[in-house]
N, C-alpha and C positions, 0 to 999 in steps of 0.2 A: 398350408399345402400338404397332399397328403405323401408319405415315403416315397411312395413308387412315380410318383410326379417327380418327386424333387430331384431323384434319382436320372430320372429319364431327362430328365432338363440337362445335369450335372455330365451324363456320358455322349448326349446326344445333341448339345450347339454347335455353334460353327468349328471350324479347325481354331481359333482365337482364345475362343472362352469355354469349351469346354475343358472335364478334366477325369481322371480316377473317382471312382468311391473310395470312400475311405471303408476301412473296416467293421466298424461299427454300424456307418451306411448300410455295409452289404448284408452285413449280420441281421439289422432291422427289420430291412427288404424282404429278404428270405424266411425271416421267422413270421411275417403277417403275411406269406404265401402261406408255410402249412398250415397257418391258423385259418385260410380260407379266405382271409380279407383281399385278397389281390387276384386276378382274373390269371386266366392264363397265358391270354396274351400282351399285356402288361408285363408281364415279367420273359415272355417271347421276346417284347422289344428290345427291352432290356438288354438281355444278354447277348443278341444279335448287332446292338449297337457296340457295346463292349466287347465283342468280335472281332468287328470290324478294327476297332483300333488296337487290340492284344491286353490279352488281362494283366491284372497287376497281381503281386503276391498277396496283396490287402484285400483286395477284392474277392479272390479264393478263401482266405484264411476266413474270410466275416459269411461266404455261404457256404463252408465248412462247420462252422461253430452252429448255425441255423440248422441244417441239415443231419449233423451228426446224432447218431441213436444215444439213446440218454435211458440211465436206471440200469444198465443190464448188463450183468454181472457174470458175464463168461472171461474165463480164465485161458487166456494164449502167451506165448512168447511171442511169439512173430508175425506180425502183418503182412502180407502177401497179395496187392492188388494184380487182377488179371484182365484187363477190360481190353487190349488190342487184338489177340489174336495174331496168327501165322499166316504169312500168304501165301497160297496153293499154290504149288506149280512152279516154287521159284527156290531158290538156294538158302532160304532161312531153316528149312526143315520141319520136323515136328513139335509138339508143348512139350521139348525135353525137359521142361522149365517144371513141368510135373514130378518128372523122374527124380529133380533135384529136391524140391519138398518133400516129396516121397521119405528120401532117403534121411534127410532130415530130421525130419517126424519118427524114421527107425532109430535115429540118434538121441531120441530125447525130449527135442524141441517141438512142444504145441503152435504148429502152424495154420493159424487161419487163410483159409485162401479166400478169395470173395472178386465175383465176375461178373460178366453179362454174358449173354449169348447173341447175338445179331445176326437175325437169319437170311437177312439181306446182304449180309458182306460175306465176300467171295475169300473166307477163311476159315482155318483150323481154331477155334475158339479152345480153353479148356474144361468148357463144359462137356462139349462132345467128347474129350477122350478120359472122365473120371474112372469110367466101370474098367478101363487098363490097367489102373492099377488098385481097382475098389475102395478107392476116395469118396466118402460118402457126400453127395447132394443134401444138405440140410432144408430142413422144411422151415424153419425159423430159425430166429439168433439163438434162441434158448436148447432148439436140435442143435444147432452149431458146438454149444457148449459142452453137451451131455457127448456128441465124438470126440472132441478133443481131448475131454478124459477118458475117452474108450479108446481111442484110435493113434492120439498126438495130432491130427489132422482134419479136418474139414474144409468141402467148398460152399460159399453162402452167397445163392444168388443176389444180386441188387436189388431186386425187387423184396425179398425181404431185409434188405439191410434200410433202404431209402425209395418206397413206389411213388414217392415222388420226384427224388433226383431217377429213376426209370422212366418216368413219365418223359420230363426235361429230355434225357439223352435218346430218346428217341424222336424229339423235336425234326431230328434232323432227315429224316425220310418225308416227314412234312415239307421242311424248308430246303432241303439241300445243301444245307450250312450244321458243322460240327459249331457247340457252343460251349462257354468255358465250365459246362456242368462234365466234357471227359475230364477235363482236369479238376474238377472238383471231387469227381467219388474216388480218382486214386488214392484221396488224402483224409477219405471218412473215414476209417481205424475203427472197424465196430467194435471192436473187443477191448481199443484200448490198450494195446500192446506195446510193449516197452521197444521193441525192436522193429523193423521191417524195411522194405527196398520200395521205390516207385521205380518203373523202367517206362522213357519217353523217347518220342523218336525226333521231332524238330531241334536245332537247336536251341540251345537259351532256357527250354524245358526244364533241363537236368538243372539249374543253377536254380531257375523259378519254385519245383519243387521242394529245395531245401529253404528255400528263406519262408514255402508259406509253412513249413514246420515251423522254421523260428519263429515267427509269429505266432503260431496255436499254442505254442510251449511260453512264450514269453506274455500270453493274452489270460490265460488257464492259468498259471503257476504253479502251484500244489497239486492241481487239480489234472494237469496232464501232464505227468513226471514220462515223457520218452525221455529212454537212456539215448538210441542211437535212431536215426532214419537216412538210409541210404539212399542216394538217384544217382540215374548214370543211363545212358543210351543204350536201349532195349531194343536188342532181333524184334526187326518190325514194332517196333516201339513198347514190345509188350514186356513185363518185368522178366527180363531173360538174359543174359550176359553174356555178349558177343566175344567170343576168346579170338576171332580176328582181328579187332581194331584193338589200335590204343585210346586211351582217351581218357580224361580228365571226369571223375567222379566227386559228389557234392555228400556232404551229410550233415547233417546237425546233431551235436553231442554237446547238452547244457542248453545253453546261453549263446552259445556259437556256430558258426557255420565254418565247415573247413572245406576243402579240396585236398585233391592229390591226385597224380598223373599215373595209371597203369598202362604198361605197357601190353601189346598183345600176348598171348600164350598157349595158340598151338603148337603141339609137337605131338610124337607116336606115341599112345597108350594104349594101355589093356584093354578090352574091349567085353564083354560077358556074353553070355553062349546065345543068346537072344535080347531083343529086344521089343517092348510093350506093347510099341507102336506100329511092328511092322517097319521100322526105317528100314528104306534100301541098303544092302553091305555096303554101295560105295561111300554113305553115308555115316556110316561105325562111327569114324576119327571124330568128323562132326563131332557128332552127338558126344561122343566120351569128354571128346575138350571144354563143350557146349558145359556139360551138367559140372565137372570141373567147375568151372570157372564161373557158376550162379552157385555153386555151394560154397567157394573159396570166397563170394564176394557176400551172402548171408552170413555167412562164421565172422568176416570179416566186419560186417555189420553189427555183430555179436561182443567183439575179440576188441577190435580197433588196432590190432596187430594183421596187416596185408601176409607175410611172411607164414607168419602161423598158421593161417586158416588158409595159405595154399596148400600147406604140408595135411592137413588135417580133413582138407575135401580129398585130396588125392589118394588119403587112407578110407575114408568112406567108400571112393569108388573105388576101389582095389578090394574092400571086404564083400561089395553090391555083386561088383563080377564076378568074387569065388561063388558066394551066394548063389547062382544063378547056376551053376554046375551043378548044386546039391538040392534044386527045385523040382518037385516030379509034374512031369510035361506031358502026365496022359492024358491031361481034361486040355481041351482047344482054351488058347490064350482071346481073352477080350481085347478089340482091339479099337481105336480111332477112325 
């Protein structure tokens, strides 16, 4: 019997007898799709059945492994998936989640970002707002690379990262069903990076994204040495860090999966004489605590000290803000 049968048999009998792919399955599956051997709706059923009952972390990690770019030797500290987007018109705000990379990437740290754009969904994606702060759009992984050592920064659409997990996540305007391929590009690492965040918005998400790290780390060995990879509940699910809630964050460092409980952290801060995106004044507090608190939880991603890399984001934005007093503001700002 050929994979994608076996497969479809395995996710798709009764409530009794069916069950998960295993990893390997999934890994199989996926690798005789790029190779062409597998239809496209064959692998439609697929994942739409596997849908229907919720992925497993095996399942991700094996069309991960399939799917992930291979040979390409771009040089990042930090992974940065951005695939949700911000919903208009509601209290999540703008891709401060930009501003925080940004600043980042002034500190040192080569961060790849890598997105979609969905011109169907009624949101602020981070494509639409790069030229705000002249984050370059890469044309390929190897432009990716050549900014990251000019710039500390780049964004890498999906569609050069995987035009085939593009193909997949656009399934869903077709069928009206999201399939486990969002969850799968949050955790394709083009670059390879020792570091980086997933931000997801269901529950159970946050816990799922770190165990399919332990598995790519424990499946790879040598071979994909991540130091640290963070999840935690993403503003509007997208990798961005909500300074209103509390809530329980996952990562994987080694061999292990941990947790730990933060608590929420707004309060009144500084605020700098503008800002990129045009956010409304009543919105300032927002946004300062907002970029806080995704720069305090990347450092912390970095650090594995919470304490430190509060102290350490909060010095980043307190130099962002003088900064922006000593900015000359005669050319009109790019805005979102």
């Amino acid at each position: 019997m050929s994979i994608i049968k076996e497969c479809i048999r395995t996710v798709g009998r009764g409530s009794r007898g069916r069950g998960p792919l295993t990893q390997e399955q999934a890994r199989l599956v996926m690798e005789q799709y790029v190779e062409g051997k597998i239809d496209d709706d064959q692998v439609a059923m697929l994942l739409m059945l596997i849908r229907v009952r919720d992925e497993t972390a095996e399942e991700i990690a094996g069309f991960v492994e399939a799917l992930k770019p291979k040979n390409h030797q771009v040089q990042a500290d930090f992974d940065w998936p951005l695939y949700a987007g911000k919903r208009v018109g509601q209290t999540s705000g703008k891709p401060w989640h930009l501003l925080a990379a940004s600043i980042l990437a002034e500190n040192g740290v080569k961060v790849l970002l890598h997105g979609d754009l969905d011109k169907e969904s009624e949101r602020i994606h981070a494509r639409d707002c790069l030229s705000s702060l002249n984050i370059t759009k890469a044309d390929d992984i190897e432009h990716a690379g050549q900014m990251l050592a000019q710039q500390n920064i780049a964004y890498l659409p999906l569609s050069h990262v995987s035009p085939l997990a593009k193909r997949m996540l656009d399934w869903k305007h077709r069928y009206g069903l999201r399939t486990p391929i969002n969850t799968v590009i949050r955790a394709l690492n083009p670059a390879n990076a020792p570091y980086g965040m997933r931000g997801s918005f269901h529950p159970g998400f946050q816990e799922l994204h770190a165990q399919i790290e332990h598995l790519l780390v424990r499946h790879a060995g040598s071979e994909h040495e991540y130091k640290r990879m963070l999840s935690f509940k993403g503003q509007s699910g997208e990798t961005e860090f909500n300074p209103k809630v509390s809530q329980t964050v996952w990562w994987v460092e080694g061999d292990s999966v941990h947790s730990t409980y933060i608590e929420e952290t707004m309060q009144d801060r500084e605020v700098p004489k503008y800002c990129p995106f045009e956010t409304p004044q009543e919105e300032w507090q927002l946004m300062a605590n907002t970029v806080v608190a995704t720069l305090a939880a990347a450092l912390f991603t970095m650090s594995g000290d919470y304490s430190l890399s509060v102290s350490k984001a909060e010095s980043y934005w307190s130099a962002y803000c003088r900064n922006t007093y000593m900015t000359d503001l005669s050319q009109p700002l790019k805005t979102c």
